[in-house]
Structure formats: C-alpha cells, structure tokens
Backbone bond lengths (Angstrom), bond angles and torsions (degrees), N, CA, C in turn:
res aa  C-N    CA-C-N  psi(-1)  N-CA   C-N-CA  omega(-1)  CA-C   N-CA-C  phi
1 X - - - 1.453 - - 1.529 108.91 -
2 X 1.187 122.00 143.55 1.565 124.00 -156.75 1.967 81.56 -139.73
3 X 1.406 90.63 111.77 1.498 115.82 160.47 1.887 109.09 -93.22
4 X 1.568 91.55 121.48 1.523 99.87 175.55 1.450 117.46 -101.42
5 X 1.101 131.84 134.94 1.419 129.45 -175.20 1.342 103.77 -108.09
6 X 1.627 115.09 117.88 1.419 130.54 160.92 1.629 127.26 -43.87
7 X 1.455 108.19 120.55 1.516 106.19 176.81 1.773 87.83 -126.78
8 X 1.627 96.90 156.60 1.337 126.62 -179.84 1.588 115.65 -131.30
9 X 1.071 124.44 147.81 1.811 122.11 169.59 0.924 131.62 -51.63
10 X 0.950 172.87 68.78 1.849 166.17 -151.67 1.741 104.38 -40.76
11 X 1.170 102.97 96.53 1.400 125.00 -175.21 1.907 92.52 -33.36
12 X 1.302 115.43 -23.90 1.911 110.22 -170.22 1.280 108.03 -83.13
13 X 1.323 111.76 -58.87 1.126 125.73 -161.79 1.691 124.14 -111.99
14 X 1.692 111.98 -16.69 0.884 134.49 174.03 1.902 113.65 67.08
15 X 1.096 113.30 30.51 1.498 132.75 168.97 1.780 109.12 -68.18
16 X 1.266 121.24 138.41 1.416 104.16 -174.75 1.880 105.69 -95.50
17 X 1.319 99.78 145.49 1.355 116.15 -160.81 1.391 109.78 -122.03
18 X 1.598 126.96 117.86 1.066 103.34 -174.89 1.636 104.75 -96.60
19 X 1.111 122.04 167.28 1.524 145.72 -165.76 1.817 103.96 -85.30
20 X 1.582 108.78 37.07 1.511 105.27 -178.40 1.336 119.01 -104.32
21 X 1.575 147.18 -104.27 0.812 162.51 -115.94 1.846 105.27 171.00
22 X 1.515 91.46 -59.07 1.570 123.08 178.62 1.647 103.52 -40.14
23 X 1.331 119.99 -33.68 1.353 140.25 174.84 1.532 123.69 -122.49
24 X 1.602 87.48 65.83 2.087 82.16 171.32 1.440 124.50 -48.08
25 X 1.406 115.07 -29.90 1.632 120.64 -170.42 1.619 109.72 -76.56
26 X 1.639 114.75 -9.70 1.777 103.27 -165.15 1.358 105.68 -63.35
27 X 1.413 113.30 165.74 1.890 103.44 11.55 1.345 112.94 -104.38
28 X 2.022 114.25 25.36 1.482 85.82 138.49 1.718 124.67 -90.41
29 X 1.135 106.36 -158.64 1.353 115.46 -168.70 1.288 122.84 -95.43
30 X 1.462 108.77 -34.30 1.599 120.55 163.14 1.411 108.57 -138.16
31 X 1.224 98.42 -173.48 1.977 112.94 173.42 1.113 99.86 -83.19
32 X 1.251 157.00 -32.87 1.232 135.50 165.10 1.328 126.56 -61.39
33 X 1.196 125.87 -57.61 1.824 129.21 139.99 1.591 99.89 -8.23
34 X 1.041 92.92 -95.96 1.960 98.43 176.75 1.522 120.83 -14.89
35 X 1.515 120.88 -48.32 1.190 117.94 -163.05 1.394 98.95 -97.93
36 X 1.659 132.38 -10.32 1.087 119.32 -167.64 1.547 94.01 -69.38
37 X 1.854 94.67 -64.40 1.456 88.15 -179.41 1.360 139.71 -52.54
38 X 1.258 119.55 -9.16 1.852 130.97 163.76 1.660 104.24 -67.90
39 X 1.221 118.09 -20.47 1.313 110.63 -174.69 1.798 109.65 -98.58
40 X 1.981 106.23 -20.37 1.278 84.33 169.41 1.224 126.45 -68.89
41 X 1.587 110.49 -44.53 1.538 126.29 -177.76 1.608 99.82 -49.69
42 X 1.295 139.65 -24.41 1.408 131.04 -150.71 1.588 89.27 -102.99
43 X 1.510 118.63 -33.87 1.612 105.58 -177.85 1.944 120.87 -99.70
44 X 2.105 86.98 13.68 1.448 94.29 174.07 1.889 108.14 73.42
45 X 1.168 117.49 1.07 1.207 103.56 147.83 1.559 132.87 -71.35
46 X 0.952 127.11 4.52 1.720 137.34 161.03 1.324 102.33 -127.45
47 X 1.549 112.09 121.08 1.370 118.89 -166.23 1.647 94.03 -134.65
48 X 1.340 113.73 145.26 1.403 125.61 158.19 1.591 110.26 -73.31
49 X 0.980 126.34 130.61 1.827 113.19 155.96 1.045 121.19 -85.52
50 X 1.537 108.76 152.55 1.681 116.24 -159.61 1.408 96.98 -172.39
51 X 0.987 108.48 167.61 1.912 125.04 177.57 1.757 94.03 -64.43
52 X 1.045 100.36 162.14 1.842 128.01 -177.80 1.907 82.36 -80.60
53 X 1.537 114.29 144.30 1.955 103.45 146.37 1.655 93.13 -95.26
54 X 1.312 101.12 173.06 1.363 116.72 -167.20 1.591 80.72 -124.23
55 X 1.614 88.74 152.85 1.633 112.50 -174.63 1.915 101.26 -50.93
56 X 1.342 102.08 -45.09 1.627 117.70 -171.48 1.491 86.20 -58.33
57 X 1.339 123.47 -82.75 1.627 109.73 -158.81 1.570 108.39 -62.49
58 X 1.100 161.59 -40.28 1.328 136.23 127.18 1.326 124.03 13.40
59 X 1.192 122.82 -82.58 1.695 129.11 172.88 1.547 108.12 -37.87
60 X 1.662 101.83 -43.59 1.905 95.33 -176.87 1.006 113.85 -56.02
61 X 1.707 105.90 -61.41 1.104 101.06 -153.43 1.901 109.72 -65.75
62 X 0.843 117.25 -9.55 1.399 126.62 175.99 1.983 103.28 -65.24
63 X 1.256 106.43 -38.08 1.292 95.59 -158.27 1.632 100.08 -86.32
64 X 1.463 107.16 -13.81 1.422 110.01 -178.17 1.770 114.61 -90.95
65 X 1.123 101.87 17.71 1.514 114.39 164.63 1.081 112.94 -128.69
66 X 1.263 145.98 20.19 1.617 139.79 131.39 1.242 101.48 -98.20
C-alpha cells in the first residue's frame, strides 16, 4: 500500500510545500511567507467580498450591544 502525502503551493511565493511536519509554517513554506501574507490581509490588500455596512446598520448593531 503506497501512502501519498499531499503538497500545495505557498499561496506567497508559490514553492511546493508538502503538508508534513517537515513544514510547520504550511501551507506556506516558511515564516517569512507567513508574515508576508499576515501583512497583506493586515493592510487590506487581500480582501474577502461582501456587501458595504451602511453607517445606519453600524449604529444598530451598536445599539444592540448595550
């Protein structure tokens, strides 16, 4: 029986990474990989899409937590 072990790209750099041990940081490839991408999400260059909130639903939801 032949066990295959999954590798994926490193979303940074696109280096192939396998899914072991061998790589604590996957599925990027290193800690630097890692932090780049923590820094896109943190300066909003990788964005989910989603509806706009409006100033009005803002206020609600504010008022529905006191």
């Amino acid at each position: 029986m032949t066990i295959k072990t999954l590798s994926v790209k490193c979303p940074t750099c696109k280096k192939e990474v396998l899914m072991t041990p061998a790589f604590p940081e996957r599925p990027f490839c290193s800690r630097r990989c890692k932090l780049i991408d923590l820094g896109e999400w943190a300066s909003e260059g990788h964005r989910i899409p989603g509806e706009t909130v409006s100033e009005e639903d803002l206020e609600q939801i504010g008022r529905h937590r006191d």
